[in-house]
C-alpha atoms as a printed R data frame, in Angstrom:
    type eleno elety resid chain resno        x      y        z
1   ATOM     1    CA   UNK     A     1 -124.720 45.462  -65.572
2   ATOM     2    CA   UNK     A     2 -124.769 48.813  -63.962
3   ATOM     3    CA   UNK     A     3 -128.032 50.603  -62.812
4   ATOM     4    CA   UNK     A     4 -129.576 52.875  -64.923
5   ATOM     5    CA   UNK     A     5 -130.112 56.638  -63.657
6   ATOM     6    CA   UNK     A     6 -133.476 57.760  -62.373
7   ATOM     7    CA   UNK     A     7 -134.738 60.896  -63.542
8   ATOM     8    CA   UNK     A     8 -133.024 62.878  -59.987
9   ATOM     9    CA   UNK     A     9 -130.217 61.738  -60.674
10  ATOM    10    CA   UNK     A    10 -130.279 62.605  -64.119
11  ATOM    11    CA   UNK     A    11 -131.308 65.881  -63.047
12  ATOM    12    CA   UNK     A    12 -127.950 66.103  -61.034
13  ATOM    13    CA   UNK     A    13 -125.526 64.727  -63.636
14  ATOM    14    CA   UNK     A    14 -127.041 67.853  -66.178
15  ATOM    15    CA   UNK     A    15 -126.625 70.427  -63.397
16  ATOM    16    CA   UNK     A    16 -122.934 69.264  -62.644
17  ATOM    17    CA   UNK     A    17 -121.882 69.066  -66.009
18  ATOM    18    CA   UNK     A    18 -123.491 72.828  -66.940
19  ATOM    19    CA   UNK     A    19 -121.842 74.137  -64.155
20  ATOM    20    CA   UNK     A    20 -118.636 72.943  -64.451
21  ATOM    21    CA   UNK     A    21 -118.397 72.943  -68.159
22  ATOM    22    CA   UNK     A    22 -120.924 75.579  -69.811
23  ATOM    23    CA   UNK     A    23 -117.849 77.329  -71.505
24  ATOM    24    CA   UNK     A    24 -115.622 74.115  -72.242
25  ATOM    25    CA   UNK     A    25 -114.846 73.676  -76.314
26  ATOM    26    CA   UNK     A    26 -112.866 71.616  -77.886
27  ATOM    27    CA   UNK     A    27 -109.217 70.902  -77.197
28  ATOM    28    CA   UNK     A    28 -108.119 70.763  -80.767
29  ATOM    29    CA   UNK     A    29 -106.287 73.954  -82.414
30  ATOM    30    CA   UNK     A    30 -107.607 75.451  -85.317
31  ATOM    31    CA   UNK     A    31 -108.772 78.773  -86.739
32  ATOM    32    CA   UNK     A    32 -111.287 77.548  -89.902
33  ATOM    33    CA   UNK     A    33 -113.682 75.491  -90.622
34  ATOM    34    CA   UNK     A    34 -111.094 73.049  -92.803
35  ATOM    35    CA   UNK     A    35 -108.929 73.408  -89.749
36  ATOM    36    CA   UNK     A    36 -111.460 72.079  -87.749
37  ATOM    37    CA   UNK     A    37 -112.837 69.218  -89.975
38  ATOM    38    CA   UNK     A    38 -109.189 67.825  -90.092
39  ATOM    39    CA   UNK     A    39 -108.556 68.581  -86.913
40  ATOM    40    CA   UNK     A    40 -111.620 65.946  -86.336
41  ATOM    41    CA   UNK     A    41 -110.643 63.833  -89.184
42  ATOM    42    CA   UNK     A    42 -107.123 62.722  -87.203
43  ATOM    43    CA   UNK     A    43 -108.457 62.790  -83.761
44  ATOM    44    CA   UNK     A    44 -110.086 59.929  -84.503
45  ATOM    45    CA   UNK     A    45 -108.017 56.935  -82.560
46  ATOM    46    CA   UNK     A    46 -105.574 59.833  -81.917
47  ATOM    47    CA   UNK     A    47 -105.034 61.771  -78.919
48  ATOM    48    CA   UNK     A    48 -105.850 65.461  -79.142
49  ATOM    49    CA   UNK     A    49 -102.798 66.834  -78.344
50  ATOM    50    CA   UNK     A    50 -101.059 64.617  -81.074
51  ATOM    51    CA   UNK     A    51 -103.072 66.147  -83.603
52  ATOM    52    CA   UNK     A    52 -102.126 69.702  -82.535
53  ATOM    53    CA   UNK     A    53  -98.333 68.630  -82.873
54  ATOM    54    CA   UNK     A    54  -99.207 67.650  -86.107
55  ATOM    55    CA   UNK     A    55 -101.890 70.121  -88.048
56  ATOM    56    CA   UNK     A    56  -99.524 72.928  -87.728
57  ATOM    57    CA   UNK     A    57  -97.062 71.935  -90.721
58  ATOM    58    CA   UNK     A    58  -99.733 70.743  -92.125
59  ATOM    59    CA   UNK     A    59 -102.472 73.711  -92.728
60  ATOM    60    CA   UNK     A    60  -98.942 75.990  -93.184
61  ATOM    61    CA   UNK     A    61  -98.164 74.329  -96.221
62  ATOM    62    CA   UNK     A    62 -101.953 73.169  -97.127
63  ATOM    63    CA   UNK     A    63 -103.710 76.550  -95.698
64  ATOM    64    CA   UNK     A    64 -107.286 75.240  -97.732
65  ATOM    65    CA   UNK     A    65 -108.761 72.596  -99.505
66  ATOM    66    CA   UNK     A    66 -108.123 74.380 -102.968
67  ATOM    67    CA   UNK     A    67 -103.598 73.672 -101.934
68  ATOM    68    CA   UNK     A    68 -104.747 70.168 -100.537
69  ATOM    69    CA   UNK     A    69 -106.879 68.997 -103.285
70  ATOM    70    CA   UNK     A    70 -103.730 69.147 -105.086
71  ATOM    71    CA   UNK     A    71 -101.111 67.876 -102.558
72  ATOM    72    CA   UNK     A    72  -98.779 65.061 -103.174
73  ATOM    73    CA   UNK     A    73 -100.373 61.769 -101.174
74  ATOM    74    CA   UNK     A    74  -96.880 60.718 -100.121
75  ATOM    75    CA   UNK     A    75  -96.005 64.173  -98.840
76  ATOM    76    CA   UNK     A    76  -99.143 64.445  -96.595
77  ATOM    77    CA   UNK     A    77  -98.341 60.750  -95.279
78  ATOM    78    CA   UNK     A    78  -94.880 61.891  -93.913
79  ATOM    79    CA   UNK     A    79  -96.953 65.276  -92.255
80  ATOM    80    CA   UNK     A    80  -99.525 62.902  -90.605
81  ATOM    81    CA   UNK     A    81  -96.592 59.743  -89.982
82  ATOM    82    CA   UNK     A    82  -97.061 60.249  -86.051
83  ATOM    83    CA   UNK     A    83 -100.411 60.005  -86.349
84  ATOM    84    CA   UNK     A    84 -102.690 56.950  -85.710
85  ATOM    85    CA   UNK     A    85 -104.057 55.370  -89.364
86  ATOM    86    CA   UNK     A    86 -101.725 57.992  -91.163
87  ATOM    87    CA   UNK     A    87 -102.078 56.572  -94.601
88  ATOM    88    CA   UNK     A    88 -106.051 55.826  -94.861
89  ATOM    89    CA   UNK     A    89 -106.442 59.028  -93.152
90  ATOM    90    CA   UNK     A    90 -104.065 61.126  -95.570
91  ATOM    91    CA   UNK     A    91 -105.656 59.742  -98.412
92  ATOM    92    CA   UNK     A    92 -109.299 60.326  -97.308
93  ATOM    93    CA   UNK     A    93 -108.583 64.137  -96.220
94  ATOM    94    CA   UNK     A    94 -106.953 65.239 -100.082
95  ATOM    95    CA   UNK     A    95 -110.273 63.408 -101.172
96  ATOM    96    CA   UNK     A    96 -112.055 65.229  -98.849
97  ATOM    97    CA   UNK     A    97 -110.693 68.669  -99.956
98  ATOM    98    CA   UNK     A    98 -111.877 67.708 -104.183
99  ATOM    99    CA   UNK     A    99 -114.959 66.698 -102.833
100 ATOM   100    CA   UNK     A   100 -115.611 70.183 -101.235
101 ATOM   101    CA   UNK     A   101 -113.938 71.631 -103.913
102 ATOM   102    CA   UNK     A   102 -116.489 69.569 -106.872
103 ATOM   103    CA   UNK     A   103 -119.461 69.508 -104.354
104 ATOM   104    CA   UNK     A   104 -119.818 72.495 -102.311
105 ATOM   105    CA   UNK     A   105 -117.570 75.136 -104.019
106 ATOM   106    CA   UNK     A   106 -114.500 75.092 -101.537
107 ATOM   107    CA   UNK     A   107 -116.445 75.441  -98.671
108 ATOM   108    CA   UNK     A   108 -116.695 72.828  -95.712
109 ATOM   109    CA   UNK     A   109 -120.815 72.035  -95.616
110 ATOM   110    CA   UNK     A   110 -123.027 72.702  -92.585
111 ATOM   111    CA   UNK     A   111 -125.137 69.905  -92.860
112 ATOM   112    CA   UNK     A   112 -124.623 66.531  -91.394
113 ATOM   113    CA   UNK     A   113 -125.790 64.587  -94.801
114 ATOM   114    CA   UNK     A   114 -122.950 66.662  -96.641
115 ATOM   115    CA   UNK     A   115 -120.739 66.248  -94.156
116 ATOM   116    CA   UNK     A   116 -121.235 62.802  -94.085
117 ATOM   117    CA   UNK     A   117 -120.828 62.417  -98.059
118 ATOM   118    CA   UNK     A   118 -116.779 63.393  -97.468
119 ATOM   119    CA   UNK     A   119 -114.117 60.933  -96.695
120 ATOM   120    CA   UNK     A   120 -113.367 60.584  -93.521
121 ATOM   121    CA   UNK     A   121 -116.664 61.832  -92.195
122 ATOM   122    CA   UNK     A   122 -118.474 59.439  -90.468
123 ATOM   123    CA   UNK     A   123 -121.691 60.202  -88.362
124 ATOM   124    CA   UNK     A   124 -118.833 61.254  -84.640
125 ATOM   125    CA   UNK     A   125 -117.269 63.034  -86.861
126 ATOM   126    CA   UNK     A   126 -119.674 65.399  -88.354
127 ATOM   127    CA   UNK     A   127 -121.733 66.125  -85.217
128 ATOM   128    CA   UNK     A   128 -118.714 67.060  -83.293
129 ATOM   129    CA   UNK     A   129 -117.712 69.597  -86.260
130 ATOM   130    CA   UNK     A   130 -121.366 70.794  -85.940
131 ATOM   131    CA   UNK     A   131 -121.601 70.893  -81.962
132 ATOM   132    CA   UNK     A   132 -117.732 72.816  -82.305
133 ATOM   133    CA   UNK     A   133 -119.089 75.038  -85.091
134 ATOM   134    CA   UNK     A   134 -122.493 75.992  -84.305
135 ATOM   135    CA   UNK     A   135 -122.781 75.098  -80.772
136 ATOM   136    CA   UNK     A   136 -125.271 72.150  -82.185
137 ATOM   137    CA   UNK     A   137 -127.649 70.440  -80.376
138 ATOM   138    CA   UNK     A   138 -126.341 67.041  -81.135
139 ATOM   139    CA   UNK     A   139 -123.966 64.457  -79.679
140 ATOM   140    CA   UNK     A   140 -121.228 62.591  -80.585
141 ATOM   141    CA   UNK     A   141 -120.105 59.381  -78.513
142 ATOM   142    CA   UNK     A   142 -116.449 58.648  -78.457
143 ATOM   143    CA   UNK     A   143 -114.654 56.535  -76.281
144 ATOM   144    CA   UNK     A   144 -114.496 58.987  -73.281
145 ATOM   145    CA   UNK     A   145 -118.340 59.730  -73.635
146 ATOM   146    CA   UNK     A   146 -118.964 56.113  -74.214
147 ATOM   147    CA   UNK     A   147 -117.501 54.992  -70.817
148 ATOM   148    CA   UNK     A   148 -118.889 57.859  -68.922
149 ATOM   149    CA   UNK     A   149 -122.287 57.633  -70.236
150 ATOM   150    CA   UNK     A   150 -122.069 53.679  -68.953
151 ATOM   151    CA   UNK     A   151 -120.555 54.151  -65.203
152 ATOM   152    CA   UNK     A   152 -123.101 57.410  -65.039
153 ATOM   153    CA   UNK     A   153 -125.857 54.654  -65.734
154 ATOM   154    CA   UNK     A   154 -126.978 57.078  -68.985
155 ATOM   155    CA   UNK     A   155 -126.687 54.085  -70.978
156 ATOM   156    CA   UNK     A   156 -126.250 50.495  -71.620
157 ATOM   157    CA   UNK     A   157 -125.866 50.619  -74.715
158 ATOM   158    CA   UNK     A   158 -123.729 47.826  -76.836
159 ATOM   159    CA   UNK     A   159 -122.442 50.090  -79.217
160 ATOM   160    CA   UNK     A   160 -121.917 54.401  -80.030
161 ATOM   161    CA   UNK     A   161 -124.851 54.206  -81.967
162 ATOM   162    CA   UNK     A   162 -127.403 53.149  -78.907
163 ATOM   163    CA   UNK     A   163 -125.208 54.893  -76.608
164 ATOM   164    CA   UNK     A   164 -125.919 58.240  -78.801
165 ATOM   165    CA   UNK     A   165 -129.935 57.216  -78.880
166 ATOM   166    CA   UNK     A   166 -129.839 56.998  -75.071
167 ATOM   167    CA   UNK     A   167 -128.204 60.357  -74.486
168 ATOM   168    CA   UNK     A   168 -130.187 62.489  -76.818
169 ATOM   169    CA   UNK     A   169 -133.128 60.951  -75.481
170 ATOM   170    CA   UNK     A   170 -132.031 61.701  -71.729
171 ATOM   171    CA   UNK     A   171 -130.376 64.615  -71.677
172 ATOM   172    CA   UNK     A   172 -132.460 66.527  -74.560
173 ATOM   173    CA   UNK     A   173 -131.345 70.224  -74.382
174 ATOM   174    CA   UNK     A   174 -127.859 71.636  -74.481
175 ATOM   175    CA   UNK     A   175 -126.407 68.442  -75.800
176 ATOM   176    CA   UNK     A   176 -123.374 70.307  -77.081
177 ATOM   177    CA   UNK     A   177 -122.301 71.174  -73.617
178 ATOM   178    CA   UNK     A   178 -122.760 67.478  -72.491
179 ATOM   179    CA   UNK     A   179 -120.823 66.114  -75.645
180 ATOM   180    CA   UNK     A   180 -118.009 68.080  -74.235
181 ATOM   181    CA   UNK     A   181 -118.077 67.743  -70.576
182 ATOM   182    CA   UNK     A   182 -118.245 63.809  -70.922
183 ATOM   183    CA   UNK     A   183 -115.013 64.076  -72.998
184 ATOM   184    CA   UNK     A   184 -113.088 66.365  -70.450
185 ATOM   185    CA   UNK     A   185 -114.761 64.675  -67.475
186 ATOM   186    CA   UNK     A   186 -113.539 61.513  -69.113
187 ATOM   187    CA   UNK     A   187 -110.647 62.304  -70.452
188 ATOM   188    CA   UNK     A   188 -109.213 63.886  -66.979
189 ATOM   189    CA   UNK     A   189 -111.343 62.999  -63.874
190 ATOM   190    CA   UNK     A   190 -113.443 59.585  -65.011
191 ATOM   191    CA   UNK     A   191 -110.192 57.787  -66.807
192 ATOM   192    CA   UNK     A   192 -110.730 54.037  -68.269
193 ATOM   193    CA   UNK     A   193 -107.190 53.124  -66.026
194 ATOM   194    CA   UNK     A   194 -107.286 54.650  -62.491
195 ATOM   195    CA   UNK     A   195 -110.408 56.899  -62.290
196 ATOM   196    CA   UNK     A   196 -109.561 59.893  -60.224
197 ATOM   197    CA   UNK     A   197 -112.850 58.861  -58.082
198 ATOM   198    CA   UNK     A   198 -111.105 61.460  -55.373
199 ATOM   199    CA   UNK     A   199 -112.351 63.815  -57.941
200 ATOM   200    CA   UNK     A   200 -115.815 62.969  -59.201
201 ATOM   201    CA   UNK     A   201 -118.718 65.667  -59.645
202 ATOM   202    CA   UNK     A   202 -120.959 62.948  -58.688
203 ATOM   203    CA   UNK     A   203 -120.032 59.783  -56.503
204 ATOM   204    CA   UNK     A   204 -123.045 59.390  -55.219
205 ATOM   205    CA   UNK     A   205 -124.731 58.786  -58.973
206 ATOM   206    CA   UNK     A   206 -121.995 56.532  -60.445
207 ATOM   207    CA   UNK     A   207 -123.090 53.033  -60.951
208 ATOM   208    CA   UNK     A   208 -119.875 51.603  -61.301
209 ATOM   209    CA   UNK     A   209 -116.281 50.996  -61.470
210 ATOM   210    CA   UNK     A   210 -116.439 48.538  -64.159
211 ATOM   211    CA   UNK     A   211 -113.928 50.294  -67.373
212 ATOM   212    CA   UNK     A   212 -115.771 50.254  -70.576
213 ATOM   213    CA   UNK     A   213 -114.548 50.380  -74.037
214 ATOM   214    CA   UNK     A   214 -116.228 51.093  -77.412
């Protein structure tokens, strides 16, 4: 098991991260809020830039979640058919849009509980569509934040949610720039195959080499 961080070192990882990726957002396309929560919604399992291939036709012929609520199921599974989970996920964003639609009068919530209460939306899933939105103090643990979080020594953490606990605990403030730095830092630089170590903000902190997976 790797070594967990001391409190310098922690220190360092924050004051990398901030200065490297104070500005970064999301990769994901959109221009909305119900953009954005589907963007979310299909990234999940699915790579970024798959999703971006695939929203377009989708939002231009379902531009809200008044034309979705009503949208054929089969037609949105042959939009979404290149993305991962196409069917559960085409059937749980049309729910989503009635739900919005019955719930919160067409328009996407603000509130993780809410968000939460739509299909699709799981716990990841709403605080990155708040940290995205609102620059929220939150953070979400995917795969890439997971594994970085673990070599970093943030966290040794069995699952997201203890991984999550032992972030927010650690890093406190600015958590929305740290939820997106660990996902570009381990999405480009700290990679589960072939880490680009060459490249690391931090060699001296990292724990280990070991590849971790959620």
């Amino acid at each position: 098991m790797a070594k967990k961080a001391t409190k310098i070192e922690i220190q360092i990882i924050k004051e990398a991260f901030v200065e490297k990726y104070a500005d970064a957002v999301t990769e994901l396309a959109y221009t909305n809020d119900y953009e954005l929560l589907i963007a979310i919604i299909l990234s999940a399992q699915c790579t970024d830039k798959r999703v971006n291939i695939i929203t377009p036709a989708l939002f231009e012929k379902y531009p809200n979640v008044f034309d979705l609520a009503q949208a054929d199921l089969d037609d949105v599974k042959d939009l979404l058919k290149s993305c991962s989970f196409f069917n559960n996920k085409s059937k749980n964003i049309i729910k989503m849009a009635n739900t919005v639609i019955e719930n919160f009068e067409g328009d996407i919530p603000h509130i993780q509980k809410q968000l939460m209460s739509l299909a699709g939306v799981g716990n990841k899933t709403a605080n990155v569509f708040l940290i995205e939105a609102e620059g929220a103090n939150l953070m979400a643990v995917d795969t890439h934040v997971f594994r970085v979080a673990h070599r970093l020594g943030l966290s040794d953490g069995k699952n997201v949610a203890e991984t999550e606990k032992h972030l927010v605990k650690k890093l406190k403030g600015d958590l929305h720039i740290f939820h997106q730095a660990m996902v570009l830092f381990g999405r480009y630089t700290c990679k589960a195959i072939k880490p680009d170590c060459d490249k690391c903000l931090f060699p001296h902190v990292c724990k280990t080499k070991q590849t971790f997976h959620v």
